[in-house]
C-alpha positions as a printed NumPy array, in Angstrom:
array([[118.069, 137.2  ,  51.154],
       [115.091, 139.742,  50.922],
       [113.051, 139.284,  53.917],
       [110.062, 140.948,  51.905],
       [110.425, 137.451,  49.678],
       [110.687, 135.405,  52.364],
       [107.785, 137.131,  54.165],
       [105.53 , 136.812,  51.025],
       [106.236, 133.002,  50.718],
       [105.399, 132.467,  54.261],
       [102.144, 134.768,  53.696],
       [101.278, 132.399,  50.806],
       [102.14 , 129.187,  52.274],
       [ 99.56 , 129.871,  54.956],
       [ 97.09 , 131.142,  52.711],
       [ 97.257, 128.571,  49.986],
       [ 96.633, 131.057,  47.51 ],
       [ 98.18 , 134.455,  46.127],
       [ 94.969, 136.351,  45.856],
       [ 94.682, 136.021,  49.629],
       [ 98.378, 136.429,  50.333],
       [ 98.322, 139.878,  48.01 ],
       [ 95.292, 141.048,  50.335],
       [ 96.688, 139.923,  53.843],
       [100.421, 141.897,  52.321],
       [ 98.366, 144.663,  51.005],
       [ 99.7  , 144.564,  47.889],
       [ 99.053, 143.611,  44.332],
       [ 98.677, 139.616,  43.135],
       [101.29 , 140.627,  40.717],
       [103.757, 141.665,  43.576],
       [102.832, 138.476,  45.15 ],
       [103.81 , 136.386,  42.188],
       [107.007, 138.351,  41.088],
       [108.226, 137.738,  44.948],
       [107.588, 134.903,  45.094],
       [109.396, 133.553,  41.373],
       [112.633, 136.068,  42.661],
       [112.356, 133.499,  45.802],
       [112.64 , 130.748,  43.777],
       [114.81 , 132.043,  41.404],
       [117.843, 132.657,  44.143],
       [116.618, 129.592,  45.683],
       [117.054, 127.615,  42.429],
       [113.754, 125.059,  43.232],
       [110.528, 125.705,  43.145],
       [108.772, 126.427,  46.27 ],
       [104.682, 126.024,  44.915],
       [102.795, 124.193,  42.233],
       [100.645, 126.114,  40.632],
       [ 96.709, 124.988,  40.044],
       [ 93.719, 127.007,  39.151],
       [ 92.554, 126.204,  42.535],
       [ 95.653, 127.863,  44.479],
       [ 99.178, 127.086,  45.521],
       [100.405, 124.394,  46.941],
       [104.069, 124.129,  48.625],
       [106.592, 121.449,  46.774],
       [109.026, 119.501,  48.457],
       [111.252, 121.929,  48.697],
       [108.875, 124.523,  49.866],
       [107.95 , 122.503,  52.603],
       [111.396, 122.147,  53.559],
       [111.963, 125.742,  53.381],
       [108.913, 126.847,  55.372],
       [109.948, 126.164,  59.312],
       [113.388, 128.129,  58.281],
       [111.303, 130.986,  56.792],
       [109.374, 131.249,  59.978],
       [112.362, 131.34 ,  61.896],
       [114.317, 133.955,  59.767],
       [111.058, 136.22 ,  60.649],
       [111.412, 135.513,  63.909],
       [115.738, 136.72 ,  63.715],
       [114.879, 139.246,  61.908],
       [111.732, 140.991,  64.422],
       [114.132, 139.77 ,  67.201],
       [116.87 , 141.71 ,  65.599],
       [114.706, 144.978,  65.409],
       [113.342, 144.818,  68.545],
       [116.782, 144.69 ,  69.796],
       [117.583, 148.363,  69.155],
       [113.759, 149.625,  68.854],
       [113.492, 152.891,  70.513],
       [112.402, 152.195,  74.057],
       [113.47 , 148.469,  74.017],
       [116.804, 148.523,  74.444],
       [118.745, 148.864,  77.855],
       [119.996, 152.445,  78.538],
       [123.519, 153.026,  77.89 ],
       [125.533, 155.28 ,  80.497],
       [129.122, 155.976,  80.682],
       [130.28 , 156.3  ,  84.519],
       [134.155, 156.183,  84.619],
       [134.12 , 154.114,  87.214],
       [132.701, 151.381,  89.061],
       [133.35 , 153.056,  92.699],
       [132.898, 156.681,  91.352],
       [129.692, 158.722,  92.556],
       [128.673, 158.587,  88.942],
       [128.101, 154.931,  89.627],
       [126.292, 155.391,  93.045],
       [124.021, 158.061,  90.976],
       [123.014, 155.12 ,  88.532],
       [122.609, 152.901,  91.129],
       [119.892, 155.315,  92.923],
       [118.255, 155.621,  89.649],
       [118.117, 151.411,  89.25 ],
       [116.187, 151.64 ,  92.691],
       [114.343, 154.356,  91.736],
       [113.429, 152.548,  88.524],
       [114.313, 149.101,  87.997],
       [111.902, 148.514,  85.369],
       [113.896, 150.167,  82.892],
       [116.819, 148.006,  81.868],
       [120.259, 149.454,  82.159],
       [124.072, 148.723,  80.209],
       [126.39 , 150.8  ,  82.316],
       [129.797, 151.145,  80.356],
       [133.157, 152.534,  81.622],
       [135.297, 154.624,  78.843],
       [138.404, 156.753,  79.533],
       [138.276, 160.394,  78.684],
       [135.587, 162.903,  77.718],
       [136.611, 163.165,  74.372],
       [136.089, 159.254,  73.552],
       [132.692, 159.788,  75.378],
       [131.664, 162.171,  73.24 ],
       [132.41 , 160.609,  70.324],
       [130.632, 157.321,  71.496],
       [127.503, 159.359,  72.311],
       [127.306, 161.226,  68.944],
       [128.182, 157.543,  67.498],
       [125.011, 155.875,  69.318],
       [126.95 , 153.392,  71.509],
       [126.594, 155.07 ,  73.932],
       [123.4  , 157.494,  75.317],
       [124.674, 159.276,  78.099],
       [127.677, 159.865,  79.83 ],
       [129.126, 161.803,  83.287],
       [131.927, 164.326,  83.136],
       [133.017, 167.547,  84.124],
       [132.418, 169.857,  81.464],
       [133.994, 171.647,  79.481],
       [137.465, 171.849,  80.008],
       [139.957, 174.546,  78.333],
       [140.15 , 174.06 ,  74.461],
       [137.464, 171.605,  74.674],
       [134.286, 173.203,  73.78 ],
       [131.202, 170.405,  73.968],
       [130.262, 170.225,  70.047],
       [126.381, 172.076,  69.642],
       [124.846, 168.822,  69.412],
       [125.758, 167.645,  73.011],
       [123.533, 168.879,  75.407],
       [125.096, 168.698,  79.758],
       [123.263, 169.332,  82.75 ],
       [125.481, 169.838,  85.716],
       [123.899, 167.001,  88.399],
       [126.153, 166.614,  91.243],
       [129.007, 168.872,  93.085],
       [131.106, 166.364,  94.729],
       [133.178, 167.313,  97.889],
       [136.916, 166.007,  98.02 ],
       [138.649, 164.844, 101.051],
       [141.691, 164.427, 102.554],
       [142.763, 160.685, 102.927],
       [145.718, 160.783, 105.278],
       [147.372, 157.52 , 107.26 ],
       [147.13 , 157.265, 110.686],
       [151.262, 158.979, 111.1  ],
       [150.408, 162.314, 108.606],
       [150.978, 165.478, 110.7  ],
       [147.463, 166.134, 109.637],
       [145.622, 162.804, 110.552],
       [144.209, 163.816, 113.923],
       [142.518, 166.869, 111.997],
       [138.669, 166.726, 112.351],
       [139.017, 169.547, 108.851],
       [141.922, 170.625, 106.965],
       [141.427, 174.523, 105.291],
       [143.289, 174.062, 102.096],
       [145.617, 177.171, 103.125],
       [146.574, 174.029, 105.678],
       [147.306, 172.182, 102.45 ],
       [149.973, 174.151, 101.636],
       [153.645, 172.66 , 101.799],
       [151.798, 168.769, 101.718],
       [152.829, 166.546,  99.438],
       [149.57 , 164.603,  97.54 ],
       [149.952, 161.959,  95.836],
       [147.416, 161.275,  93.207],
       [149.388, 158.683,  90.212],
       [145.702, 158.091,  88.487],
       [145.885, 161.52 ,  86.808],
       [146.479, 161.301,  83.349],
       [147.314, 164.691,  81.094],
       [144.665, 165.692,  78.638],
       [141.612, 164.287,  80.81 ],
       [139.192, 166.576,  82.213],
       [140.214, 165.292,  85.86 ],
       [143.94 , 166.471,  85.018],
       [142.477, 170.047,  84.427],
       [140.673, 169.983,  87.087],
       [143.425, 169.761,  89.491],
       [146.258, 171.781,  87.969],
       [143.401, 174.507,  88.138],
       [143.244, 173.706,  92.022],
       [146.757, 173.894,  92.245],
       [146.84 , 177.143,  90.512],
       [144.378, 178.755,  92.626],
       [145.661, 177.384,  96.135],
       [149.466, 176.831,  95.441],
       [148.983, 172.957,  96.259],
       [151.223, 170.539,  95.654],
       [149.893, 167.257,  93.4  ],
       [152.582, 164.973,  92.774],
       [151.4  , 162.423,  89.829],
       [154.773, 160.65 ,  89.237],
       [155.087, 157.055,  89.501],
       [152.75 , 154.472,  87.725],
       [150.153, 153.57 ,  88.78 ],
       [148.867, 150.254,  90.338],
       [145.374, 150.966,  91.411],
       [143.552, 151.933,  94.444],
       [144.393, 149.399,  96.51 ],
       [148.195, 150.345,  95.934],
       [147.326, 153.814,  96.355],
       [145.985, 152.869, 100.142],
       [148.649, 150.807, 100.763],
       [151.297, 153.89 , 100.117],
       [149.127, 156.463, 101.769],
       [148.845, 154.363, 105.031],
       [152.685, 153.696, 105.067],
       [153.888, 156.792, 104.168],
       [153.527, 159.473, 106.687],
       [154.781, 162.674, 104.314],
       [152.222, 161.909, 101.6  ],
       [148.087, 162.281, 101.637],
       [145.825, 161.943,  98.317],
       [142.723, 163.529,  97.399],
       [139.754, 161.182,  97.227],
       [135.984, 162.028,  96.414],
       [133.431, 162.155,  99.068],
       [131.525, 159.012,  97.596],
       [134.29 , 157.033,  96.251],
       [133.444, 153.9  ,  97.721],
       [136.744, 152.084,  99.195],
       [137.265, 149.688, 101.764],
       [140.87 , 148.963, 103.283],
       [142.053, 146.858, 105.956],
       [141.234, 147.891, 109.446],
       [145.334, 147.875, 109.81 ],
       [145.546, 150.76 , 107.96 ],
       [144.143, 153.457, 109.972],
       [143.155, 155.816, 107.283],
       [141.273, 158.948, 107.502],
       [139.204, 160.724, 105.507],
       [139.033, 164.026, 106.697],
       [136.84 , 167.187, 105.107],
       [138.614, 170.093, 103.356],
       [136.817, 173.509, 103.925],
       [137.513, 177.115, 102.966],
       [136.576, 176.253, 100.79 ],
       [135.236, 173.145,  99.786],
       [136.593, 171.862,  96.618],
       [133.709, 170.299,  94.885],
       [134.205, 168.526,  91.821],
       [131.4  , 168.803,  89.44 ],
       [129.587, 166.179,  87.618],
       [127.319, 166.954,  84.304],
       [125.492, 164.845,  82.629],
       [126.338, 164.45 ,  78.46 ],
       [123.71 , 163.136,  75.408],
       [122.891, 164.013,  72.272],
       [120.171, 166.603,  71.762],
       [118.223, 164.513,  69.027],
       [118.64 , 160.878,  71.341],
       [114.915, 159.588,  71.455],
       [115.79 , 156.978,  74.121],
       [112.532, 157.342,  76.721],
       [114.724, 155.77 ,  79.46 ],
       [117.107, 158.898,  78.964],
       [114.575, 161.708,  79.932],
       [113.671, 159.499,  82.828],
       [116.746, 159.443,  84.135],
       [116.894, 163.229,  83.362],
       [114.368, 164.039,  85.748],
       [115.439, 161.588,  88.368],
       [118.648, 163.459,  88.574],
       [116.812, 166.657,  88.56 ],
       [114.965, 165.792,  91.375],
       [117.724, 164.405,  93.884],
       [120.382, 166.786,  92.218],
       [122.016, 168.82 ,  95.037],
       [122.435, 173.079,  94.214],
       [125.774, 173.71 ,  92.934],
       [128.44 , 176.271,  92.933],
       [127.06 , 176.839,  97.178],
       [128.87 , 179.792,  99.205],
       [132.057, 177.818, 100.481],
       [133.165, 175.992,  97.91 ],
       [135.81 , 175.699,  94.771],
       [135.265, 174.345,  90.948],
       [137.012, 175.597,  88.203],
       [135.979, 178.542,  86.226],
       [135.134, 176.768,  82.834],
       [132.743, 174.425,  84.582],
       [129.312, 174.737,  82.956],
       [127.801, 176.229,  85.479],
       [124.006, 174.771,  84.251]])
């Protein structure tokens, strides 16, 4: 049904005449009455009597007019719903524990005016393709891996270097370490099943193992973090890598450390992903709130990969 119809007949109805209707529409009496007959004529009734006096709503039109009003009312409803500015702010962040999460949670303090739909996809490539799409407006990921140039209408701004650490159980030959060098690395098995080949996170660490002769072990399937914490505290021989502001919690019983890596640091670096031509207000805000609590990246004692975006 053509909403300019129905919004003519409703125009009318309150008016009680076309004239007025045509003038209140700005448009012609003649628009007004063609409109208003196409109404009718998908309708099949008539909706006014005409008199010299004005128009006056049938039966029918009568019946019609509180559904008219309401299909307005859908439709601005409907509009408003993905108006520029009106609709929440859509932000990929991996994960719900990940420091890409604890970043959009600073920014909900920061502003928690501005409404917020935070979504969790799988891989930079399916990011990118949601954020060129429009589901999506931003997204985090470290950028750009090998043979996976960003496309030129994807702008990134590099907004956090994340330190990783050493999670050991309380019986690893390295647990009473207040820092492990990652030349101490060397020769220690970690266990890290999450890592999936083809994701930016996989290149990631086979360029860390590359450059530091580490050895990652991502066999087995795998269950989850909690799963993960349960085999790291029970298993002396094997240690993961897990991201400064991961946020876990595990059972007193388990005894796990966390313990810093230095010499360097590996950092793993987070960018921020959205279209160049995304008119979202909500987006530059949360631009500039990152580029104000953004720490410097790429600082003397640390690792990240050479095809990070530096930026």
């Amino acid at each position: 049904m053509d909403l300019d119809t129905v919004r003519t007949f409703v125009a009318a109805a309150d008016a009680g005449q076309f004239q007025e209707a045509a003038a209140e529409l700005a448009v012609t009496q003649q628009a007004v009455s063609k409109r208003i007959a196409a109404l009718e004529r998908d309708l099949g009734v008539r909706l006014f009597n005409r008199t010299p006096r004005g128009a006056g709503l049938t039966i029918d039109g009568q019946a019609f007019l509180p559904h008219a009003r309401e299909l307005l009312r859908v439709a601005e409803r409907a509009v408003s719903s993905v108006r520029t500015g009106r609709r929440p702010l859509r932000v990929d962040v991996i994960a719900s524990r990940s420091a890409q999460s604890s970043l959009m949670r600073g920014f909900h303090h920061a502003h928690p005016e501005i409404d917020l739909d935070v979504v969790m996809l799988f891989d930079v490539e399916t990011a990118v393709a949601a954020i060129r799409s429009g589901t999506i407006d931003a997204s985090f990921r470290a950028v750009a891996m090998p043979g996976r140039p960003l496309p030129e209408d994807i702008e990134s701004v590099r907004v956090l270097d994340e330190p990783l650490q050493l999670l050991t159980g309380p019986a690893h030959a390295l647990a009473g370490a207040r820092s492990v060098t990652v030349a101490q690395l060397a020769g220690h098995r970690i266990w890290m099943p999450g890592i999936v080949p083809g994701t930016e996170w996989a290149a990631y660490y086979d360029d860390l193992v590359a450059e530091f002769g580490l050895t990652i072990e991502a066999t087995g399937p795998n269950f989850g973090s909690d799963a993960l914490l349960d085999t790291i505290a029970d298993t002396p021989a094997l240690a993961t890598f897990m991201s400064e502001q991961t946020r876990l919690v595990w059972p007193a019983g388990h005894g796990l450390r966390r313990i810093p890596v230095t010499d360097p640091t590996p950092v793993y670096p987070h960018s921020l992903l959205w279209h160049r031509d995304n008119p979202h207000p909500a987006l530059a805000t949360l631009r500039a709130h990152l580029a104000t609590t953004a720490t410097g990246h790429d600082a003397t004692g640390t690792w990240a990969p050479g095809w990070v975006i530096p930026r």
